[in-house]
C-alpha positions as CSV (number, residue, x, y, z in Angstrom):
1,X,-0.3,-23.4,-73.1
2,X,-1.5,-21.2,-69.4
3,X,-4.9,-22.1,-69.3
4,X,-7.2,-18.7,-68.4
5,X,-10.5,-17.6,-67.1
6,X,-10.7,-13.9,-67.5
7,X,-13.8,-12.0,-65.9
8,X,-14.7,-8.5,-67.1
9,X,-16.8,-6.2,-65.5
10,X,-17.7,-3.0,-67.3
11,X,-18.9,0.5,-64.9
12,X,-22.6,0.0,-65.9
13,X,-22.0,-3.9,-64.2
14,X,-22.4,-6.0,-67.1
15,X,-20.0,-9.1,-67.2
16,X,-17.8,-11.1,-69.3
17,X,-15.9,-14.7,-69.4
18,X,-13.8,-15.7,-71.8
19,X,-11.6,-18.5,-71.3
20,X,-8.2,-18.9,-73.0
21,X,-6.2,-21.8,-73.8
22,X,-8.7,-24.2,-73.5
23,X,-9.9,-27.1,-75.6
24,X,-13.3,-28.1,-77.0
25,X,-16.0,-28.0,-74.5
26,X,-13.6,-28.0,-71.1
27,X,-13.9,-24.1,-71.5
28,X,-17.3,-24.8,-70.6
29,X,-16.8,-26.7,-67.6
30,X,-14.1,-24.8,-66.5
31,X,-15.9,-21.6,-66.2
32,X,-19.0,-23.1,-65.5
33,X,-18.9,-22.0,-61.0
34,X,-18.5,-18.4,-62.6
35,X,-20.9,-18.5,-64.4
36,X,-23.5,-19.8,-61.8
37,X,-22.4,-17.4,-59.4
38,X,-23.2,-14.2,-62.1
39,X,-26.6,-15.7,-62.8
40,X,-28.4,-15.9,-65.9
41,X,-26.4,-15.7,-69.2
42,X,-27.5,-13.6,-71.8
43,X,-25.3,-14.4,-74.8
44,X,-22.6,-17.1,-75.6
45,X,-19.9,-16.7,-78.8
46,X,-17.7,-19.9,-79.1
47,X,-14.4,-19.1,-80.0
48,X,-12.1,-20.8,-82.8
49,X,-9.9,-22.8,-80.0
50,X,-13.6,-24.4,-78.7
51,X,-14.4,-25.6,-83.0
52,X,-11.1,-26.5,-83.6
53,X,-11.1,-29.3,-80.8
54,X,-14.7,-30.2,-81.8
55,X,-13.0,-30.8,-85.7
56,X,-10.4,-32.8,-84.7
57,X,-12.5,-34.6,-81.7
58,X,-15.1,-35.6,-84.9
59,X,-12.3,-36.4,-87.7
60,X,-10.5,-39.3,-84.8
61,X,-14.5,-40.5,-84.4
62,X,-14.9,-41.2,-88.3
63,X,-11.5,-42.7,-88.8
């Protein structure tokens, strides 16, 4: 799967990340030099692909 960082920016100049085909927490660290460089975040929403890697990351722990 392409692995994507998308960056919107709407006319009154607020932005928005949101990474695509990534894994767990690696969307984090991948978008992490954007989102230094924007400053300050105000909000986060974790998408399904970020929990479903979390599940399956937890289940291999327990087994």
């Amino acid at each position: 799967m392409t692995k994507i960082i998308e960056v919107t920016v709407s006319p009154a100049g607020e932005t928005k990340v949101e990474t695509k085909g990534f894994a767990g927490a690696e969307c984090r660290d991948a978008s992490a030099f954007i989102e230094k460089a924007m400053g300050n975040r105000q909000s986060e929403t974790l998408t399904a692909e970020y929990h479903r890697q979390q599940i399956q990351q937890t289940n291999r722990e327990q087994v």
